[in-house]
Structure formats: C-alpha cells, structure tokens
GUGU-467272 format. One record per residue (C-alpha): residue number from 0; residue in one letter; x, z, y. Coordinates in nm, 2 decimals. Each point is the difference from the previous one (the first is absolute). Example, Ala and Ser with C-alpha at 12.3 -4.5 7.8 and 13.67 -1.06 7.14 Angstrom:
# GUGU-467272
  seq  type      xx      zz      yy
    0     A    1.23    0.78   -0.45
    1     S    0.14   -0.07    0.34
# end
This chain:
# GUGU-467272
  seq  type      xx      zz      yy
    0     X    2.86    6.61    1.34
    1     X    0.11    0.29    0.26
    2     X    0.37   -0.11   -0.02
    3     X   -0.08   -0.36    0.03
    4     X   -0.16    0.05    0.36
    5     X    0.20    0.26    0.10
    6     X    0.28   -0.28   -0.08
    7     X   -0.21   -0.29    0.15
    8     X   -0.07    0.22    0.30
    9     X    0.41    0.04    0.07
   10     X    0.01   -0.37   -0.06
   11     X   -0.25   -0.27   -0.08
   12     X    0.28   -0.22   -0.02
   13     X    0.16    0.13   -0.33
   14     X   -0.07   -0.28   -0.26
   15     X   -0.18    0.04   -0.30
   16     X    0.33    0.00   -0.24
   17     X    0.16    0.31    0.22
   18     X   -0.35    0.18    0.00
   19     X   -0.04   -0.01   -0.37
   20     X    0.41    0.07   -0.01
   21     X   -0.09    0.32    0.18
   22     X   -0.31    0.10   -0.18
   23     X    0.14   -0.08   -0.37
   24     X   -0.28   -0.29   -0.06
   25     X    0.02   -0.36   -0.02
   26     X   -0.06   -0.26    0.27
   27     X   -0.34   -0.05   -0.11
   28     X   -0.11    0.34   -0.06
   29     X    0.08    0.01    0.37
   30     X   -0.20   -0.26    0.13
   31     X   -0.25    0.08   -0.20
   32     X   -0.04    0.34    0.15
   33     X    0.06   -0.12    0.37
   34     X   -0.29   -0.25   -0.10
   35     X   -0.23    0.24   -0.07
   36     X    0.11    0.21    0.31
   37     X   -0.11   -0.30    0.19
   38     X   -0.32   -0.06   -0.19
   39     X   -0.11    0.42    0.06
   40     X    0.11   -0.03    0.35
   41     X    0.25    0.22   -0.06
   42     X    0.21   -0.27    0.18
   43     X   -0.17   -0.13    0.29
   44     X    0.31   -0.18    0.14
   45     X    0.35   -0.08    0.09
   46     X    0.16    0.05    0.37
   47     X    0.38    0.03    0.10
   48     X    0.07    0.33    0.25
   49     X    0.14   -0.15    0.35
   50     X    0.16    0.19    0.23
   51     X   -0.16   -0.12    0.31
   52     X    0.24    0.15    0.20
   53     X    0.29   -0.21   -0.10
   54     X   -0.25   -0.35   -0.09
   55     X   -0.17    0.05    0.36
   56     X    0.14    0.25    0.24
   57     X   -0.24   -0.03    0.21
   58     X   -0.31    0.05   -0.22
   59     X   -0.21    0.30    0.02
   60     X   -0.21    0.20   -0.27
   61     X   -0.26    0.23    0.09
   62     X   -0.20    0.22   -0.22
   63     X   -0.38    0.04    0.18
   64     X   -0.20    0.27   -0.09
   65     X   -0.39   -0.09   -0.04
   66     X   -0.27    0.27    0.06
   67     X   -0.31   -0.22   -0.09
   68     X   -0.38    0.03   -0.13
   69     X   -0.03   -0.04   -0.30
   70     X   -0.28   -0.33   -0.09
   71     X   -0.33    0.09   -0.20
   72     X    0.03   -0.24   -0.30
   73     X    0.33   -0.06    0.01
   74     X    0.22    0.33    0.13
   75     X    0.34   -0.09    0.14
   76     X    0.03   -0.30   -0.24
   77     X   -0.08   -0.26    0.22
   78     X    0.14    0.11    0.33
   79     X    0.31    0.02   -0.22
   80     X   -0.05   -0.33   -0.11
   81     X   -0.06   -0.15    0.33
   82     X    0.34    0.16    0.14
   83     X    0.22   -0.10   -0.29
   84     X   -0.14   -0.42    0.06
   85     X    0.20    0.08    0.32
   86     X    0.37   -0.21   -0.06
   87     X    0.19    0.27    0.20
   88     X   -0.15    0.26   -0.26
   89     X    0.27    0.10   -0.22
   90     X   -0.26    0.29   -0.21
   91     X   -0.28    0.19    0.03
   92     X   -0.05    0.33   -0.18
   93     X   -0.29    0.20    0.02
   94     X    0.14    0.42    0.06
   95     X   -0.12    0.35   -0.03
   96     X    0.06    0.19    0.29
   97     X   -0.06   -0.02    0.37
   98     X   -0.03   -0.39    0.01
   99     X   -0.16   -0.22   -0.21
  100     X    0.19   -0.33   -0.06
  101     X    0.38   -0.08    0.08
  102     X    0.11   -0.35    0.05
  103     X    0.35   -0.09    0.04
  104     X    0.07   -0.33    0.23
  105     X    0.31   -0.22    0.11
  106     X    0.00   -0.16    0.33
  107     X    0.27   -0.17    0.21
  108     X    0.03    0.27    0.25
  109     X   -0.19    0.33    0.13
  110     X   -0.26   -0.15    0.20
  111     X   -0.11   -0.30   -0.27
  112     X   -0.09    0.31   -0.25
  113     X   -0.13    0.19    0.29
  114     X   -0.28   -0.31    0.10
  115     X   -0.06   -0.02   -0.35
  116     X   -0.11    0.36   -0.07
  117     X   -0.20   -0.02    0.32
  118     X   -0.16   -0.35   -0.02
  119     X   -0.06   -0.05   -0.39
  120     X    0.02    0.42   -0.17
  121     X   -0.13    0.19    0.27
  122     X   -0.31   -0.26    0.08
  123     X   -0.12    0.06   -0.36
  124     X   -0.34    0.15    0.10
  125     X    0.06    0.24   -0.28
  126     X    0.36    0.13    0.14
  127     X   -0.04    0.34    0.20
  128     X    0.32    0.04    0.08
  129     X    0.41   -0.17   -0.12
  130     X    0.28    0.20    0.06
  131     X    0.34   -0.21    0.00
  132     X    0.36    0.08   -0.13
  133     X    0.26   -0.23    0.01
  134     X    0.28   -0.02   -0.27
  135     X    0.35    0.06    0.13
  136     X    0.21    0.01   -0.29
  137     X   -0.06   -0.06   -0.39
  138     X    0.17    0.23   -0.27
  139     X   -0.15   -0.05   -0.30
  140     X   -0.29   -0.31   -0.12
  141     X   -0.18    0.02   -0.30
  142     X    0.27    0.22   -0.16
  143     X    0.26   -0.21    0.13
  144     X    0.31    0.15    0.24
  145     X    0.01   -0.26    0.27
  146     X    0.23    0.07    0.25
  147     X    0.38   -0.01   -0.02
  148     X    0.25    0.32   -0.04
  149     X    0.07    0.03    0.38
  150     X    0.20    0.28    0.11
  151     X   -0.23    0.20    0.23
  152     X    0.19    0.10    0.31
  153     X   -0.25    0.23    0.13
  154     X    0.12    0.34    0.20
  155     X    0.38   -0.13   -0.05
  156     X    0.08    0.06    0.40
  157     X    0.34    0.18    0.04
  158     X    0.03    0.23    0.33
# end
C-alpha cells in the first residue's frame, strides 16, 4: 500500500493498468486496494497542482498565521471549521509552535487578501492576533518540482 500512494501522490493520473504494471498485481488487485484507501480515508481526494503563477499572474497567496483562544467544548475545531467554509480558504492546519492555526488563501491581488484577513479572520472574536506572509515564488507542491529549469543570472555583473 506505501508504494501505491507514494505512486498516486506523484500522479493521480496513472491508470489502474500502469499502477498494477508497476506494482506487479493485476488491474483489480489495484482497484481493489485504492478502494479500500478510499473507504479508510486513507484517500480523502483528488486535486491537480496549478501553478498559479503561470494560470493567473496576477493572483496572490498568502499564508496567515492565527494566534487564537482556544473554545471550551470544542478547542480550535470549530474556529477552524468556520475559516475553512470561507471560498478564498485554500487549508487550514492547526500547528505547534508560536501560532496556533495557519491558513493559506488566494486572492486577486494584495489588498483583496488583505480586507479579507481584516474583515472576515481577524473579526473572529476568538483571533488574538494574524500575522500575514505572502507567497512569492513556489518550488516544490506536495512533493512536486513546479517551477521550470531557469538559468539563474544572479551576481553575473562584469566590471
């Protein structure tokens, strides 16, 4: 099963026949396994990588840091729940460390993900404080390379 995902993770788009080619089982033995990935939640879902950069240039990505107070039934469960309903929410992970909940969001431009951490995550009465890093350039998603071999021409200046 480890080689299967690790597979699937490089590419959900490899067909059952090549999967099973590359595992030595048969067709079915494969779907039968991804089957049951799906059934354990192993699987939870499908999603091509797109490099914003070249699909929208002028699309932003910001990862917001979240110091909030926890709730008394619930924890951080529902204000993460109630921040990932949000449509510009791309995820929401709950961290160790010096803040408590990243979420990672995709505007149009600087200032649309800028009202939106100020009106919608910061207005949470349970938000003490957001801290807000925009994305400038994407190396690696998911265990993907995404950007192209460009020749870096950095510190090249002749006298």
């Amino acid at each position: 099963m480890e080689k299967l995902l690790k597979l699937l993770k490089s590419n959900a788009r490899l067909t059952n026949a090549e999967l099973a080619v590359m595992l030595g089982k048969t067709e079915g033995e494969v779907a039968a396994d991804i089957e049951k990935l799906e059934k354990d939640g192993i699987i939870t879902g499908y999603t091509a990588i797109v490099d914003e950069a070249v699909y929208d240039p002028n699309s932003v990505t910001a990862l917001i840091e979240l110091k909030v107070t926890p709730q008394s039934q619930s924890g951080y469960d529902d204000i993460a729940k109630s921040i990932a309903a949000y449509e510009q929410v791309e995820s929401v992970r709950l961290m160790s460390g010096a803040y408590d909940i990243l979420v990672s969001v995709t505007g149009t431009n600087i200032r649309e993900v800028s009202r939106f951490v100020a009106e919608n995550l910061a207005a949470i009465d349970a938000v003490q404080s957001t801290a807000t890093h925009f994305l400038l350039r994407s190396y690696k998603v998911n265990g993907i390379s995404v950007t192209a071999d460009e020749k870096d021409e950095r510190g090249l200046m002749f006298p």
